[in-house]
N, C-alpha and C positions, 0 to 999 in steps of 0.2 A: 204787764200784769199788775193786777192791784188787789191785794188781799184788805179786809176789813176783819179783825176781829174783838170780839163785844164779849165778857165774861158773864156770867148771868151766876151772879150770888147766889140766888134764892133758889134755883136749879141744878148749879152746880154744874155748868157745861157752857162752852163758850159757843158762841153764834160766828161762825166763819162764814165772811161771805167775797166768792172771786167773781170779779170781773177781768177779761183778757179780749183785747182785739185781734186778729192774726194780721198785723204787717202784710203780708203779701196778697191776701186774699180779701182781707177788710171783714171779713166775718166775726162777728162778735158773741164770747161765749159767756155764758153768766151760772153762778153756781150758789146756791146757800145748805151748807150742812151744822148739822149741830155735834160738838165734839167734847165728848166727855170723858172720862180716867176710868177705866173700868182692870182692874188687877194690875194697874202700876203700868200700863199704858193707854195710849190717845186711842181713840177708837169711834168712828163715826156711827151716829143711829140715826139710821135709814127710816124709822119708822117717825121721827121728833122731825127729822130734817124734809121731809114731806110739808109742815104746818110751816116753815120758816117763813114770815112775810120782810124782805130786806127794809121795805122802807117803814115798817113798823120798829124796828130793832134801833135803824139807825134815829129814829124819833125819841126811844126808851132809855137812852145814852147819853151822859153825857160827855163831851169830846172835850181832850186835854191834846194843848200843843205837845206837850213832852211827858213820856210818861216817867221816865227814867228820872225826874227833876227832885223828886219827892225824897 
């Protein structure tokens, strides 16, 4: 499985996006939701997470080897 996720300052919600192959089956699932803090928890919006374009986000970003380095 392989999660991507992408913080989005200016919105205030992160852009999660999964990819997962299933091993046995070879079937491949893909997923992008947008997830934001709403009363001091994570909580998905189904309505934002409809517009998610993955390879838009992943363009929008820029990619650090480590984030922990800082």
């Amino acid at each position: 499985m392989k999660i991507e996720v992408y913080y989005d300052k200016k919105n205030e919600w992160y852009n999660s996006l999964f990819n997962y192959t299933n091993p046995e089956k070879g079937n491949k699932v893909e997923g992008s939701y947008v997830v934001r803090e709403k009363n001091g928890e994570l909580k998905i919006d189904i309505e934002k997470s409809r517009d998610v374009d993955p390879e838009e986000i992943r363009k929008s970003f820029k990619r650090e080897a480590c984030i922990h380095c800082k």
